[in-house]
C-alpha positions as CSV (number, residue, x, y, z in Angstrom):
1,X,-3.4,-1.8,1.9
2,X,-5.3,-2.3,5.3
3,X,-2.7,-2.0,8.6
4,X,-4.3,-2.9,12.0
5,X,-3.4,0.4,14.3
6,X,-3.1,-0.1,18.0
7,X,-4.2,2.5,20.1
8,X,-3.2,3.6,23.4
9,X,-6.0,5.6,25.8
10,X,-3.4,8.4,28.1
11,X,-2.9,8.5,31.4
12,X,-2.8,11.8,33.1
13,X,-0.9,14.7,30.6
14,X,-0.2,12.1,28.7
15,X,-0.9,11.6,24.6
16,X,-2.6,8.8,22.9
17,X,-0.4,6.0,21.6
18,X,0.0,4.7,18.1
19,X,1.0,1.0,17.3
20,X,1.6,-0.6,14.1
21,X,2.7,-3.6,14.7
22,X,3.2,-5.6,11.1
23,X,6.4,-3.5,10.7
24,X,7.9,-6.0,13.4
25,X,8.5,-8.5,11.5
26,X,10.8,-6.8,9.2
27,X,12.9,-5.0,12.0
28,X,10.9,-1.8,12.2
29,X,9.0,-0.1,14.8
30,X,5.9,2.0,13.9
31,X,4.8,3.8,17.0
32,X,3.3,7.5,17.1
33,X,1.5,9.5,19.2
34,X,-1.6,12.5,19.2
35,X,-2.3,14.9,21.8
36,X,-6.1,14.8,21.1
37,X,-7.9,12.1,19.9
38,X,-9.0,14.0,16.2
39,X,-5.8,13.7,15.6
40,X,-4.7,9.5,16.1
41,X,-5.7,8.8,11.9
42,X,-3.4,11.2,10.7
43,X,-0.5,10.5,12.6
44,X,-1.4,6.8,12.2
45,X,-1.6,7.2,8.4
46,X,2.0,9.4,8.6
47,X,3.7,6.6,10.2
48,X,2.8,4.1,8.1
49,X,3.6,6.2,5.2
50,X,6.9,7.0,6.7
51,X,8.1,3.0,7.7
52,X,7.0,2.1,4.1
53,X,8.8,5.0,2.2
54,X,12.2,3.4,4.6
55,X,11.2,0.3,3.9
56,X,11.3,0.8,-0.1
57,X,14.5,2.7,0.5
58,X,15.7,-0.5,1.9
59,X,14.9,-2.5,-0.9
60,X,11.9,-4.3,1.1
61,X,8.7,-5.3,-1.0
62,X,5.7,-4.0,0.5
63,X,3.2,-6.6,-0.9
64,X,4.7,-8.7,2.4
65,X,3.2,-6.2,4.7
66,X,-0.4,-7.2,3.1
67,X,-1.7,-9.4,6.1
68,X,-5.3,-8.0,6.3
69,X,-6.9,-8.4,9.6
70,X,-4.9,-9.6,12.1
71,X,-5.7,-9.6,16.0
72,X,-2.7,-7.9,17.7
73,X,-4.6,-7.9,21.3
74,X,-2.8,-10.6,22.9
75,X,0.6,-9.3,22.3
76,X,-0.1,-5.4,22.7
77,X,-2.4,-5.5,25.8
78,X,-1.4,-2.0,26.7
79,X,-3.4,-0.6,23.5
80,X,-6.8,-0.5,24.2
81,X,-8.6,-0.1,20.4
82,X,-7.5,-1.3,17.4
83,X,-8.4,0.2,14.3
84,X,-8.1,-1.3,10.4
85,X,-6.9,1.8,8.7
86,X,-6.5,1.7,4.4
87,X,-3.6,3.3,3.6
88,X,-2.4,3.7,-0.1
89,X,1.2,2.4,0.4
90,X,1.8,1.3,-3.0
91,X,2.3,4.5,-4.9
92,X,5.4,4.6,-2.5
93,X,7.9,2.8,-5.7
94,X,10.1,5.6,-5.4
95,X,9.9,6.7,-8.6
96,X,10.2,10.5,-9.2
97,X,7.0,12.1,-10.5
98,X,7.5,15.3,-12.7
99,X,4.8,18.1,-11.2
100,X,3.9,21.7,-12.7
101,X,4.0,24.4,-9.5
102,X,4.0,28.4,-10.0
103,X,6.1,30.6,-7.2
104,X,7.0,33.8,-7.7
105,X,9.7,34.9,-9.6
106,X,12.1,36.1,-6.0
107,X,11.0,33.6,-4.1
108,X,12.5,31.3,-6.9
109,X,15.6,33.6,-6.6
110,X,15.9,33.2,-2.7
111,X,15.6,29.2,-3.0
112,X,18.3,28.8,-5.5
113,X,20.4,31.0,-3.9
114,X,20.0,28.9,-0.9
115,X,20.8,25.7,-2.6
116,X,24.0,27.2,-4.1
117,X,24.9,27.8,-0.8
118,X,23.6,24.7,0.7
119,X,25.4,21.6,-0.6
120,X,22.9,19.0,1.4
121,X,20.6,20.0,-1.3
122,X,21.1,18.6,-4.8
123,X,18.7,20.8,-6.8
124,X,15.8,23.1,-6.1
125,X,13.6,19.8,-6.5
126,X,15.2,18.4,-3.5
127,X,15.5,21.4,-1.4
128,X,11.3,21.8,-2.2
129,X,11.3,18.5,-1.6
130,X,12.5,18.1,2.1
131,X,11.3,21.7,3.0
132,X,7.8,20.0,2.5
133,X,8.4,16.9,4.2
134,X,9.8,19.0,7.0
135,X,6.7,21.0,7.3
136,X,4.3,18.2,7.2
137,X,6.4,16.4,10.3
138,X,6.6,18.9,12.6
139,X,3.0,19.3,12.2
């Protein structure tokens, strides 16, 4: 699905600022930011990925995010580029996907011992699950 991404040159030790703007319709801000400029598409392409993934949770249908090219530079004159960035949104359904994975026979030890211990995690799926996404967002 194509998003138009708003972006944001920094003022002095300042980061570059990321827009999404189609999420307002629905209630939902998608903003980010990069410290260096190599870094504005991924982050862009994280937080669409992460409004859409709440937005499923919240029972929304993502087909009504599907407004192609739109010109946002009227009402976001602060964001200096605009990009139109594909991002693959509609694999997020929600659905569980069964995946094969080797570890090493402790380390499988050490996690579910941890989840035993650890009630906020349902299974070892779930702990491996939100260790990931954990990982992948403070990075």
């Amino acid at each position: 699905m194509l998003f138009m991404v708003g972006i944001e040159r920094p003022q002095e030790d300042t980061s570059w600022g990321i827009v999404v703007p189609v999420f307002e319709q629905f209630g939902y801000g998608c903003v980010s930011a990069a410290d260096e400029q190599k870094e504005i598409l991924y982050r862009a392409k994280a937080a669409i990925l992460e409004m859409a993934a709440e937005m499923v949770a919240d029972g929304h249908n993502l087909a009504s995010l599907d407004v192609g090219y739109t010109d946002y530079r009227n009402d976001y004159p602060d964001f200096d580029e605009w990009l139109a960035v594909e991002v693959p949104v509609e694999s997020l359904k929600g659905k569980q996907k069964r995946i094969n994975i080797t570890l090493a026979e402790p380390l499988i030890a050490r996690v579910d011992a941890y989840v035993s211990f650890h009630h906020e995690f349902k299974d070892r799926s779930d702990f491996l699950a939100k260790a990931a996404d954990k990982l992948m967002q403070s990075g």
